[in-house]
C-alpha positions as CSV (number, residue, x, y, z in Angstrom):
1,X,50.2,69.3,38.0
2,X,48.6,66.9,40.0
3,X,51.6,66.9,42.0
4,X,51.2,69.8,43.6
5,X,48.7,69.4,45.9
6,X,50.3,66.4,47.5
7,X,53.6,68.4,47.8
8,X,51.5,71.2,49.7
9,X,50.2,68.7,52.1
10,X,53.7,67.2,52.8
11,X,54.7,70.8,53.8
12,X,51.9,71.3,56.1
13,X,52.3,68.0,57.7
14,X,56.3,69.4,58.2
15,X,55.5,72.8,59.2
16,X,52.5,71.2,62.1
17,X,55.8,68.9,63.1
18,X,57.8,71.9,63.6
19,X,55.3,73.9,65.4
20,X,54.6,70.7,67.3
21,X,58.5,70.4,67.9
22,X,58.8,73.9,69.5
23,X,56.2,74.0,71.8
24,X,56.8,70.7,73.4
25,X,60.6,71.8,73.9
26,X,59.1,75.0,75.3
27,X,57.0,73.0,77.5
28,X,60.5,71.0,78.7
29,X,61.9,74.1,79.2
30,X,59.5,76.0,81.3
31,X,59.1,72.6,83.6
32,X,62.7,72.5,83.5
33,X,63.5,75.8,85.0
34,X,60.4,75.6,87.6
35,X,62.4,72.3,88.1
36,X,65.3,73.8,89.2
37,X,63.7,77.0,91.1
38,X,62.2,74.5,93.2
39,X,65.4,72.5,93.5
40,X,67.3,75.6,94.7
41,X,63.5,76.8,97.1
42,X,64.6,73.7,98.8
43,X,68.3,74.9,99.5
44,X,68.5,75.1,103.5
45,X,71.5,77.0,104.3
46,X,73.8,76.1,106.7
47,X,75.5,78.3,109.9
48,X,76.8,78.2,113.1
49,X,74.5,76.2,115.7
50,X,73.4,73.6,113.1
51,X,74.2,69.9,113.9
52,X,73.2,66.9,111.4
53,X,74.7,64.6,108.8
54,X,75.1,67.5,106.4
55,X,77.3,69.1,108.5
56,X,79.4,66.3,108.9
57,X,79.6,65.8,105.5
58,X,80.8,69.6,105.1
59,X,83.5,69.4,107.5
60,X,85.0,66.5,106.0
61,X,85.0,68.4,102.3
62,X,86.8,71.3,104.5
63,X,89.5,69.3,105.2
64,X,90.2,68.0,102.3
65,X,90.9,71.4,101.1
66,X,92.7,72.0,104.8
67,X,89.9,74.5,105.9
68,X,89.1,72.3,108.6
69,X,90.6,69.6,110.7
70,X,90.6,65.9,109.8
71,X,88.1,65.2,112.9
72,X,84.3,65.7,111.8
73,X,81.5,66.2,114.7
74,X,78.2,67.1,113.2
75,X,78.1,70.3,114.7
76,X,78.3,73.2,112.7
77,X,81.4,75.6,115.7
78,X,83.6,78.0,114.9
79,X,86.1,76.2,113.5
80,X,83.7,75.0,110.7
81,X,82.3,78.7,109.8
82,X,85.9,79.7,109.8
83,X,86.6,77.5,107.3
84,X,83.5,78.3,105.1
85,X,84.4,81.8,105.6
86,X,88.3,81.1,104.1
87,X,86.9,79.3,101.6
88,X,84.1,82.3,100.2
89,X,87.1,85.1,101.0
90,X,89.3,83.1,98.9
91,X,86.6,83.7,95.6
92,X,85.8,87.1,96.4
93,X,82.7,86.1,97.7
94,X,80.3,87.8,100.8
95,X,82.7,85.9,103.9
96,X,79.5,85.3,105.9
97,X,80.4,81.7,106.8
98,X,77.4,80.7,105.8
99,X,76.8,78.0,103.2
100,X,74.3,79.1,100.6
101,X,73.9,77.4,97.5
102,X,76.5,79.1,95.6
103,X,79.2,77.8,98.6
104,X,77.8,74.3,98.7
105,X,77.8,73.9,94.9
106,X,81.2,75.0,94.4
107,X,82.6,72.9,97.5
108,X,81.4,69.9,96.0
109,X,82.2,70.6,92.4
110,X,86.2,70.7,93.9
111,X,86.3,68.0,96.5
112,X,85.6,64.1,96.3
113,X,82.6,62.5,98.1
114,X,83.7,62.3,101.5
115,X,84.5,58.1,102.4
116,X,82.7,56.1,105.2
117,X,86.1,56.1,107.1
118,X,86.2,59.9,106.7
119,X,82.7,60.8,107.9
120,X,83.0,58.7,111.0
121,X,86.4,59.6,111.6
122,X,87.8,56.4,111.2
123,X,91.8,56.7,110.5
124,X,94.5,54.4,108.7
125,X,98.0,54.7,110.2
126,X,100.2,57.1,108.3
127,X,104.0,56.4,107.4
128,X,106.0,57.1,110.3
129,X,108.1,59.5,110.8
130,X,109.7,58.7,114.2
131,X,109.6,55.2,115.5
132,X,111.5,53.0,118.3
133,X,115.4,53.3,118.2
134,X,115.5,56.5,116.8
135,X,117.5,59.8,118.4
136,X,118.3,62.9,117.7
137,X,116.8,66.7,118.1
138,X,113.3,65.5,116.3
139,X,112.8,62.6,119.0
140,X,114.0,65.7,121.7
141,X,111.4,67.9,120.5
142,X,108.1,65.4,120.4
143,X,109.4,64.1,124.0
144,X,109.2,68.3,125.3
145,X,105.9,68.6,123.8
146,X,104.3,65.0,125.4
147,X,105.7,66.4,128.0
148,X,103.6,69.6,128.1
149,X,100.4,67.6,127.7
150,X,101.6,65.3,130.6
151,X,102.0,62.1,128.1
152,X,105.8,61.9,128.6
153,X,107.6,61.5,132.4
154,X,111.1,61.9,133.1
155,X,113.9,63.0,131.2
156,X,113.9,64.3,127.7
157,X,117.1,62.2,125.8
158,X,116.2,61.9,122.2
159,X,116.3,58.4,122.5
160,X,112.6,56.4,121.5
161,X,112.7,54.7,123.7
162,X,110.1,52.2,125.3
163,X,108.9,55.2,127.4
164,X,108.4,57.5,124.4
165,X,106.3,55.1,122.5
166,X,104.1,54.4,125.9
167,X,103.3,58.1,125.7
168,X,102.8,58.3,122.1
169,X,100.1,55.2,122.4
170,X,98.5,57.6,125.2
171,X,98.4,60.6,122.8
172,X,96.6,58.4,120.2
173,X,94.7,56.6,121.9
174,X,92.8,59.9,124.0
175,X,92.4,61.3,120.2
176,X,91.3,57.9,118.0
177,X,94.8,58.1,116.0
178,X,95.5,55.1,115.1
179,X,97.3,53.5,118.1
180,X,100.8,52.4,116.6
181,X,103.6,53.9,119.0
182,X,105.1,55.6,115.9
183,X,105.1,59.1,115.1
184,X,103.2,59.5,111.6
185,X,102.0,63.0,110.4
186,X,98.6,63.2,111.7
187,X,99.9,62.2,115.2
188,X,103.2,65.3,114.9
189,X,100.3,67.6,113.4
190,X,97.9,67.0,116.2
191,X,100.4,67.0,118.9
192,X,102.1,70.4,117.4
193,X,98.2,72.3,117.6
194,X,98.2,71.2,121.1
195,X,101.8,72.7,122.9
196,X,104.2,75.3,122.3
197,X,107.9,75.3,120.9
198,X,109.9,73.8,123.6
199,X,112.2,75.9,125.5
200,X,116.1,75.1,125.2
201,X,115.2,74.1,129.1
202,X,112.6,71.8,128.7
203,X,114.3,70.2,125.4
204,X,117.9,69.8,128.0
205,X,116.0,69.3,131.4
206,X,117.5,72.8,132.5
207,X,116.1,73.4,135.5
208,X,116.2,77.2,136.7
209,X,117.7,77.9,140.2
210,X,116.7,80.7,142.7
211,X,113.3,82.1,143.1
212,X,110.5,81.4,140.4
213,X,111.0,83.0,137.3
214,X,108.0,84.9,136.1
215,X,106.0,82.5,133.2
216,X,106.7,85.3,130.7
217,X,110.5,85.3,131.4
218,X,110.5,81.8,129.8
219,X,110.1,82.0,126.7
220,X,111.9,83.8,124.2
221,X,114.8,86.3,125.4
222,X,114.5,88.7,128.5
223,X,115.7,90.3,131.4
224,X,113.2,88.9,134.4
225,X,113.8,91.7,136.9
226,X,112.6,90.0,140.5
227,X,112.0,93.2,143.1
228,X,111.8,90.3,145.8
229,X,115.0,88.9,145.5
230,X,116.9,92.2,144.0
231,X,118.1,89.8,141.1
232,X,118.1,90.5,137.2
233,X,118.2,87.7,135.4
234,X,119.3,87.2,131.9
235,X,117.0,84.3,130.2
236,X,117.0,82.8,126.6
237,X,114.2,80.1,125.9
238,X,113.4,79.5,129.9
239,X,117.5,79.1,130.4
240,X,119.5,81.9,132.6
241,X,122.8,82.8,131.4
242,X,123.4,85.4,134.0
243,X,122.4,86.4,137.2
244,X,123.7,90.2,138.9
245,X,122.5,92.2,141.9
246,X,120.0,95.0,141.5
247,X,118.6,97.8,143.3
248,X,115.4,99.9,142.3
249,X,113.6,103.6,142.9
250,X,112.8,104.7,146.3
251,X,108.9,104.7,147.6
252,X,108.9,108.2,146.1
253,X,110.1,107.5,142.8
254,X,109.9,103.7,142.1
255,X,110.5,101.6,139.5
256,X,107.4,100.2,137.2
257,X,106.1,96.4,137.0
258,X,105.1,95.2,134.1
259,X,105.9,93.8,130.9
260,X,108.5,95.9,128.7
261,X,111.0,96.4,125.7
262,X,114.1,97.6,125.6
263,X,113.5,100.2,123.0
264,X,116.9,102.4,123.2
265,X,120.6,101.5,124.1
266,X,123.0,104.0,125.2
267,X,126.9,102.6,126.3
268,X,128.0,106.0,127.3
269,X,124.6,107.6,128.8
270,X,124.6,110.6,131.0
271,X,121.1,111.3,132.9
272,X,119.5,114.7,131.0
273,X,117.5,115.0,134.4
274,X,120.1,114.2,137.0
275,X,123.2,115.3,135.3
276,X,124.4,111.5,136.9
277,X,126.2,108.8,134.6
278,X,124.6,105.9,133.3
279,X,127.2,103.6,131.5
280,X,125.6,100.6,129.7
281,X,122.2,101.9,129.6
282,X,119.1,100.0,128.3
283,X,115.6,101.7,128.3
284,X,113.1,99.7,128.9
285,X,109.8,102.3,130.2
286,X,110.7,105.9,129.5
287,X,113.2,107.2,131.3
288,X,113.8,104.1,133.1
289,X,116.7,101.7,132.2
290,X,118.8,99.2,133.1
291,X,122.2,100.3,133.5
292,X,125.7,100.3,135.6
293,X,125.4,102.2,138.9
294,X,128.8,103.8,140.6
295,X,127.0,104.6,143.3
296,X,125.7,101.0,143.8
297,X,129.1,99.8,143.5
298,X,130.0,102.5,146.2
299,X,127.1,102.8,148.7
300,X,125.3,99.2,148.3
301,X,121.9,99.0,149.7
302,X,122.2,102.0,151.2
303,X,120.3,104.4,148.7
304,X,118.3,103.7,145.8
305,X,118.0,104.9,142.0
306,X,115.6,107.4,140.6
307,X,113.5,104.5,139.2
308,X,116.1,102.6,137.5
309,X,117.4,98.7,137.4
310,X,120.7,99.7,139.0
311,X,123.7,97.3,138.3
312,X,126.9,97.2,140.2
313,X,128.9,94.6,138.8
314,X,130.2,96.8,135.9
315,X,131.4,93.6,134.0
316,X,128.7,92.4,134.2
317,X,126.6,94.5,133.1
318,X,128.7,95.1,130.0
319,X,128.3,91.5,129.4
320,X,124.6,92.0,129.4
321,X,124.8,95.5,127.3
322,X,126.8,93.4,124.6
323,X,123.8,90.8,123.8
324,X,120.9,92.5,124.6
325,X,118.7,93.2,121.5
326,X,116.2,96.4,121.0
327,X,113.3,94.5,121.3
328,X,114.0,92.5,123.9
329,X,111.7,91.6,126.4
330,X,112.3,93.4,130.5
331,X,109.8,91.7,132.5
332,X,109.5,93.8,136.2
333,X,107.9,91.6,138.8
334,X,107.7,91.0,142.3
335,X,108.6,86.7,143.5
């Protein structure tokens, strides 16, 4: 019996514990949470127009995930709210392109910490892929495109040359590659975002004779139809395969300028309108088309068509009829 009233205080003394217990934990818990509602009160999203080391330290998490390129500025452009805006799309997210919280929490939680080197844009050469004494199309193609950005002079060979590694020092050099004369990744990625695919003309140093071809005649395939010189001329990738004599509409019903497609082909075609043949036909603007013209064969210069390209080498223009695509690009213009 006289046990019991030291067993009662031992269960007081464990139940004050408890209590005790719970409402310090409760205490932790509340300063915990004002803790972290402060934490995320001091979140300062970031958009377009801000500059600072935050930003810079965004960028270069960007790229690692290759939302943004390997070149970090401290200011917050397009280019960086495009790549926030890919990376919130790509969760289902509000695409804003603004970094709240949520963004910057998960950005970090999936990249590394950015290095030293790769906040102040500080490179290590990459394995080459094109060096000195190599040849072939590859060595072609980077000469074109230092060509375009006026790195590379003279002749494209395909050789690497002494002259092809002088212009690929250039290229680094302007950009803070490392300078190495070799052609690593970073240096065939840069140098790609900055040019176009070469023509077949620039890659063989085909150079185009008779008046100036219209820029959009260079590129890709198209008959470049010059009014000034009466001339069609057949181009694939800035080269011209053929050239014929042409004749166009009279002042009353002329032929269109402009950028076209052939849309419809007709071999055997007889005019609708004019009740007139039109072998070899190629429509390029409603009724208009290129096609073989008897009367142009007959008459010359002397008459005109009723808006048409008129051809009067019939050969010729079956050539023509024989490789041109629907699609294909007819590009009207005056020299």
């Amino acid at each position: 019996m006289p046990r019991r009233p030291a067993r009662r205080l031992a269960q007081r003394l464990v139940a004050l514990l408890l209590a005790l217990l719970v409402a310090l934990t409760g205490l932790a818990a509340v300063g915990t949470t004002s803790a972290t509602a402060a934490a995320r009160a001091d979140f300062a999203p970031m958009r377009i127009g801000d500059t600072g080391w935050r930003v810079r330290q965004l960028q270069s998490r960007l790229h690692q995930l290759d939302l943004h390129s390997e070149v970090v500025t401290s200011r917050f452009d397009r280019e960086t709210r495009a790549g926030v805006a890919t990376f919130q799309r790509r969760r289902g997210w509000d695409a804003d392109g603004v970094v709240d919280e949520r963004t910057w929490l998960k950005l970090t939680s999936i990249t590394t910490e950015p290095t030293t080197e790769a906040l102040h844009n500080v490179y290590t050469p990459g394995r080459p892929l094109l060096q000195r004494g190599d040849t072939g199309m590859w060595v072609r193609q980077v000469q074109a495109r230092l060509s375009q950005v006026r790195w590379f002079e003279g002749r494209v060979t395909g050789r690497y040359a002494r002259s092809t590694v002088t212009a690929v020092e250039g290229f680094q050099a302007k950009r803070r590659i490392p300078v190495t004369g070799q052609v690593d990744r970073r240096t065939l990625t840069r140098l790609k975002e900055m040019t176009r695919t070469p023509t077949r003309a620039e890659l063989f140093n085909i150079v185009a004779t008779g008046p100036a071809l219209d820029p959009r005649c260079t590129t890709g395939r198209a008959m470049c139809v010059d009014k000034t010189s009466r001339s069609l001329r057949w181009v694939v990738d800035g080269v011209v395969l053929k050239t014929v004599e042409v004749r166009f509409g009279s002042d009353e019903l002329p032929t269109r300028e402009g950028a076209f497609a052939v849309f419809r082909k007709s071999r055997d075609h007889v005019s609708s309108l004019y009740d007139t043949p039109m072998p070899f036909a190629m429509f390029f603007s409603g009724g208009q088309a290129v096609h073989y013209s008897p009367d142009f064969a007959a008459n010359g210069y002397d008459g005109a068509s009723h808006g048409c390209v008129n051809v009067r080498d019939r050969a010729a223009v079956a050539w023509l009829f024989d490789r041109v695509r629907i699609g294909d690009e007819v590009i009207v213009y005056r020299s």
